[in-house]
C-alpha positions as a printed Julia matrix, in Angstrom:
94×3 Matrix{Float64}:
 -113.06   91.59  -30.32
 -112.33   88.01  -29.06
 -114.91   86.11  -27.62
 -114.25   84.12  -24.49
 -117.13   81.07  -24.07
 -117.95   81.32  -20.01
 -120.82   78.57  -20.43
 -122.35   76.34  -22.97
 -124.69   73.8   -23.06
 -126.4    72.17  -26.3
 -128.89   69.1   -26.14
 -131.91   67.93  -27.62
 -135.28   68.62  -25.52
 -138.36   68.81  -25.67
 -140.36   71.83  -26.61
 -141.76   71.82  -23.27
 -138.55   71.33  -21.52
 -137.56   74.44  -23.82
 -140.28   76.72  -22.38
 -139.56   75.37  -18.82
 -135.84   76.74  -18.91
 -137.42   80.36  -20.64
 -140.09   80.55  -18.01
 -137.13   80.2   -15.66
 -134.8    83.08  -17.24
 -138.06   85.28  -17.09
 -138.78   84.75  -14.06
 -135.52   85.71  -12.86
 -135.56   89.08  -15.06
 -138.83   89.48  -13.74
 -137.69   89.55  -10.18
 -134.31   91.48  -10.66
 -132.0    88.6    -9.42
 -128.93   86.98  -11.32
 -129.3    83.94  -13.8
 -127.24   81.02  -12.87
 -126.7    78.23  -15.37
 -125.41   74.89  -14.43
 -124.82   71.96  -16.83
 -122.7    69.2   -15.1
 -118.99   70.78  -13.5
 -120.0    74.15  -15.65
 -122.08   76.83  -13.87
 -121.82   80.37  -14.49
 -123.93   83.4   -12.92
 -124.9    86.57  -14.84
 -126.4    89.5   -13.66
 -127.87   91.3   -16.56
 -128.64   95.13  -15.75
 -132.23   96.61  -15.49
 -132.6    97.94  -19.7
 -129.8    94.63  -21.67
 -129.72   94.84  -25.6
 -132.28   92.16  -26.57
 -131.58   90.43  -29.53
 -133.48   87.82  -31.6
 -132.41   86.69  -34.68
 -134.38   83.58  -37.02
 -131.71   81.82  -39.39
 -131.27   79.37  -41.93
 -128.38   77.93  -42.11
 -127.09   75.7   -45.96
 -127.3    76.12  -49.68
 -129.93   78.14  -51.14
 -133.07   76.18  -52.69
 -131.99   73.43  -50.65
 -132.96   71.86  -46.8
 -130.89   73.5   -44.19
 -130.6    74.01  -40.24
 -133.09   76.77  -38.93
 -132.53   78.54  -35.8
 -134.17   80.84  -33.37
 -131.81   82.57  -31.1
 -132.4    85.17  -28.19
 -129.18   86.97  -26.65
 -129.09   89.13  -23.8
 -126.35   91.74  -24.12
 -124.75   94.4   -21.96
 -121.6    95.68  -21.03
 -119.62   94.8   -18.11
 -118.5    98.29  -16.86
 -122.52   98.71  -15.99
 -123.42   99.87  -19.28
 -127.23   99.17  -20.28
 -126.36   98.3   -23.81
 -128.34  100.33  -27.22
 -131.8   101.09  -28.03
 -133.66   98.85  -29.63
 -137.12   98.39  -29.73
 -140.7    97.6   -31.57
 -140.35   92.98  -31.37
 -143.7    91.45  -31.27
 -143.44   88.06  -30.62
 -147.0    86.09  -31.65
């Protein structure tokens, strides 16, 4: 399936900057209401349903036995014809 990018935004920040922008998403799940993201002429609003497909996923990225790139990346996912997305379940995050 083709993917169409409707936002992006990559920059270095702090790891407090970081959890600002999280606490920000979560607060907005929290409370129901759509996520808007804005990163200079770019802004795009999402309104994920009440039960998305959560998806976190820790990488490392370059030959093995070697230094790479590691990543941690959280996705919301859902369908747009109002579907909730899979089941999932069972992440502890510590």
């Amino acid at each position: 399936m083709p993917e169409e990018v409707l936002f992006k935004s990559e920059s270095r920040q702090t790891r407090a900057e970081i959890a600002s922008y999280l606490r920000a998403v979560a607060d907005k799940l929290d409370a129901g209401e759509p996520i808007t993201l804005k990163a200079g002429d770019q802004s795009v609003t999402m309104e994920p349903p009440a039960s998305p497909t959560f998806e976190v996923k820790a990488e490392r990225e370059g030959p093995a036995g070697q230094p790479g790139e590691l990543s941690i990346e959280f996705e919301l996912e859902w369908d747009e014809d109002g579907g909730d997305g899979g089941a999932g379940g069972g992440l502890e995050i510590e």
